[in-house]
C-alpha positions in Angstrom: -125.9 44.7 -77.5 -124.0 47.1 -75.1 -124.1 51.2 -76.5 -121.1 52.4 -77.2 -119.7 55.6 -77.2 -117.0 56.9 -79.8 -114.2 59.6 -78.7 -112.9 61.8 -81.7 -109.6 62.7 -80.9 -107.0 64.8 -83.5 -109.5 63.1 -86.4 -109.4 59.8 -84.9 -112.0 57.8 -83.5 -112.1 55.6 -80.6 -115.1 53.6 -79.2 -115.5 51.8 -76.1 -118.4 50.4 -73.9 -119.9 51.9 -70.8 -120.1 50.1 -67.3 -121.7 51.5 -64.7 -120.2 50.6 -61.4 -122.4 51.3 -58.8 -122.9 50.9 -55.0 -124.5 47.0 -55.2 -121.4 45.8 -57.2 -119.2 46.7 -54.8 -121.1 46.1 -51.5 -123.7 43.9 -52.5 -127.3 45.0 -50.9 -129.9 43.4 -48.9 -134.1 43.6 -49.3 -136.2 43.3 -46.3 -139.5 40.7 -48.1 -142.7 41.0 -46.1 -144.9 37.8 -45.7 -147.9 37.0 -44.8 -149.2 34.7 -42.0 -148.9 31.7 -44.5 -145.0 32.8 -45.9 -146.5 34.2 -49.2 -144.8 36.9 -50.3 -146.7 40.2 -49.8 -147.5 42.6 -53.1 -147.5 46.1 -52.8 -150.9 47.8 -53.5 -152.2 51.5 -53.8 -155.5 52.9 -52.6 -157.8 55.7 -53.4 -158.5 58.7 -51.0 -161.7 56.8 -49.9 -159.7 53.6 -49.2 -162.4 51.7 -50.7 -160.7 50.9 -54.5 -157.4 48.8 -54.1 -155.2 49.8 -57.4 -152.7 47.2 -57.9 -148.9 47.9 -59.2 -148.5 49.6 -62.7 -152.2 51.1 -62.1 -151.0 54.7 -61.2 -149.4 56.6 -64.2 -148.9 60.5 -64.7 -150.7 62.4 -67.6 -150.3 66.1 -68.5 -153.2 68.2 -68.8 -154.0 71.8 -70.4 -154.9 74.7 -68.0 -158.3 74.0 -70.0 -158.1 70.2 -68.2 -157.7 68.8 -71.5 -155.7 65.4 -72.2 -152.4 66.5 -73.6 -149.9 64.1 -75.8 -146.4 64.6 -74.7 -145.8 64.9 -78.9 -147.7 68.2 -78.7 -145.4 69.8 -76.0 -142.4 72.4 -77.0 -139.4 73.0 -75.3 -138.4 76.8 -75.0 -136.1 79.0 -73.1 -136.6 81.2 -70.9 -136.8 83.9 -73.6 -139.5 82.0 -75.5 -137.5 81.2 -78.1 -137.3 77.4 -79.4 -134.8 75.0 -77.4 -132.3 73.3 -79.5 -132.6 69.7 -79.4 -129.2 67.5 -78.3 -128.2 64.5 -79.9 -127.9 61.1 -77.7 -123.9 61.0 -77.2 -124.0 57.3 -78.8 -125.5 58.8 -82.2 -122.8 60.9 -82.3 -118.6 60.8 -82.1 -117.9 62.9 -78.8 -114.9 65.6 -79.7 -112.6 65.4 -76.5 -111.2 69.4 -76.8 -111.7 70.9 -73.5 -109.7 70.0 -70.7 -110.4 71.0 -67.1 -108.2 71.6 -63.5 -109.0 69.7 -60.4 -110.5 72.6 -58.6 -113.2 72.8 -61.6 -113.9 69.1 -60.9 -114.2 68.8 -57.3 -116.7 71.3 -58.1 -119.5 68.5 -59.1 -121.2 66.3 -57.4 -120.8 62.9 -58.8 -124.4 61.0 -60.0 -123.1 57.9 -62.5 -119.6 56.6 -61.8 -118.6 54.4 -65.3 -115.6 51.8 -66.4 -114.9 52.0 -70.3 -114.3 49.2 -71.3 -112.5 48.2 -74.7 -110.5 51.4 -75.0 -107.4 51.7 -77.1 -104.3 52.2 -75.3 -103.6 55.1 -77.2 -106.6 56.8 -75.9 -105.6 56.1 -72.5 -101.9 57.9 -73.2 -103.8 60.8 -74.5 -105.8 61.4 -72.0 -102.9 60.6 -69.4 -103.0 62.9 -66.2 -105.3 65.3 -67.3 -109.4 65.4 -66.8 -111.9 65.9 -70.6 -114.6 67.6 -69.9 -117.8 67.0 -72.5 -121.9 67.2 -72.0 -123.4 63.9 -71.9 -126.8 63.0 -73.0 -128.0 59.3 -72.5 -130.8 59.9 -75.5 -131.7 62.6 -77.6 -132.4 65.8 -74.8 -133.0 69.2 -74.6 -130.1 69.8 -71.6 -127.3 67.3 -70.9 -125.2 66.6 -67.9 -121.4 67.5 -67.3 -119.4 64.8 -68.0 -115.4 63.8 -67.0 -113.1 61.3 -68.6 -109.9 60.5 -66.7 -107.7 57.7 -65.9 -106.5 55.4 -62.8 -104.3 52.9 -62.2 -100.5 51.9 -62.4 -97.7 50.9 -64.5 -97.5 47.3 -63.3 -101.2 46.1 -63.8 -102.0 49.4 -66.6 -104.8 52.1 -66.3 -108.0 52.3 -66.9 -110.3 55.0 -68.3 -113.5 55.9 -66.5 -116.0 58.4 -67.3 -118.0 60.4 -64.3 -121.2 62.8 -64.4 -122.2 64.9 -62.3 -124.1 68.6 -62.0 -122.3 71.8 -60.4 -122.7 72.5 -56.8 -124.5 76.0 -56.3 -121.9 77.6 -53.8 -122.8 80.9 -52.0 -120.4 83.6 -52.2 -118.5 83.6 -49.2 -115.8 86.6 -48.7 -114.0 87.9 -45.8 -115.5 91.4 -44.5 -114.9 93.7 -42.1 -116.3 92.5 -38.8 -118.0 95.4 -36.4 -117.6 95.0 -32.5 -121.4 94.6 -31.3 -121.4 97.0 -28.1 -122.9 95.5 -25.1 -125.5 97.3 -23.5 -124.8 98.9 -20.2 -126.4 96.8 -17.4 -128.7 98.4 -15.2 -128.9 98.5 -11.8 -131.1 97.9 -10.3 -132.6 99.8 -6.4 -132.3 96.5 -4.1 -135.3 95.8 -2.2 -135.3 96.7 1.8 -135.5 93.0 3.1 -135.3 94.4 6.6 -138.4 94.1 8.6 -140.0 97.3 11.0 -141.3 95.7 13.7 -143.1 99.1 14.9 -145.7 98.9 11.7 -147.5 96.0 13.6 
C-alpha cells in the first residue's frame, strides 16, 4: 500500500499519494552488462587489501565503533546539538497531518536546489484552489528523523486539461556574500630602462 500524506488546511484534512517522477520515467535509461567469454553475465565482487580473499556482494557492511574499538549498537547512540543538549526527535510526515501555514516568494524558492521532484496524486480539487498560485513551504521527513528537508507544494497546469499539485524538496544553496565595493586603481610600476649593450665591435683590441 502507497504512504500517504495528509494536508491540514483551516481544520480540514486532505490526503493524497506521493509519486516520485524521476529522470528514468521520463527518459528511460540504459545499463552497460559485462559478459564473460561464454555470454554469462558477470557478478560484481570485492577484494581484500592482499587481493587474496574474494568477498562477494552484500559481504561489505559498515559498523560503528567506540574510540575504545568497541562494537557499538546504533540503539546506544544519542543525537545532540551542538550545545550538548538532547536533539528533538521529528515525526515521519505520513504519521502525522502536515499544517500548510507558511507561504513562500519565488526568490526564496529558486533558492533550493531541487533533490525529489513528486506528483500527488488523489488530491481534492479544493486543495488544489487553495493552494492556487502561491508556493507552501513545510519540513519533510520520510521517517521518524532528527533534521528534515525543506519541502514546496505548488501547482501546474491549465484550465482546459486542470492542474495538478506536486510537492518538491530540496536543501538551501550556501551563497557567498557578494556586494559591490569600491574598486582601487592598481599602479603599474614604472618600467626600467634598461643601459643597451655596445654591439659595436673595436677592431683595434685584436
Amino acid at each position: 500500500m502507497a504512504r500517504e500524506l495528509t494536508f491540514l488546511v483551516n481544520g480540514k484534512e486532505y490526503v493524497s499519494s506521493p509519486t516520485k517522477i524521476d529522470r528514468k520515467k521520463l527518459y528511460g535509461w540504459t545499463e552497460n552488462i559485462a559478459l564473460d567469454d561464454e555470454g554469462n553475465e558477470c557478478k560484481l565482487v570485492s577484494m581484500d587489501e592482499s587481493g587474496t580473499f574474494i568477498i562477494p556482494k552484500g559481504g561489505i557492511a559498515l559498523g560503528i565503533v567506540s574510540s575504545d574499538g568497541f562494537w557499538v549498537q546504533r540503539s546506544e547512540l544519542k543525537a545532540v546539538y551542538e550545545d550538548g543538549m538532547p536533539a528533538e526527535l521529528m515525526p515521519s510526515s505520513y504519521s502525522v497531518p502536515i499544517e500548510l501555514s507558511q507561504k513562500v516568494g519565488i526568490d526564496e524558492f529558486l533558492d533550493y536546489s531541487i533533490l525529489s521532484f513528486y506528483q500527488l496524486d488523489g488530491v481534492s480539487d479544493e486543495l488544489i484552489n487553495f493552494i492556487g498560485n502561491d508556493i507552501y513551504s513545510f519540513t519533510y521527513c520520510y521517517r521518524d528523523s532528527y533534521e528534515g528537508k525543506t519541502a514546496f507544494l505548488l501547482t501546474a497546469g491549465d484550465q482546459n486539461k486542470g492542474k495538478n499539485l506536486f510537492m518538491m524538496i530540496g536543501v538551501l544553496n550556501e551563497f557567498e556574500m557578494i556586494s559591490l565595493v569600491q574598486t582601487s586603481i592598481i599602479e603599474e610600476e614604472p618600467e626600467i630602462e634598461e643601459e643597451e649593450e655596445d654591439t659595436e665591435i673595436d677592431f683595434s683590441m685584436f
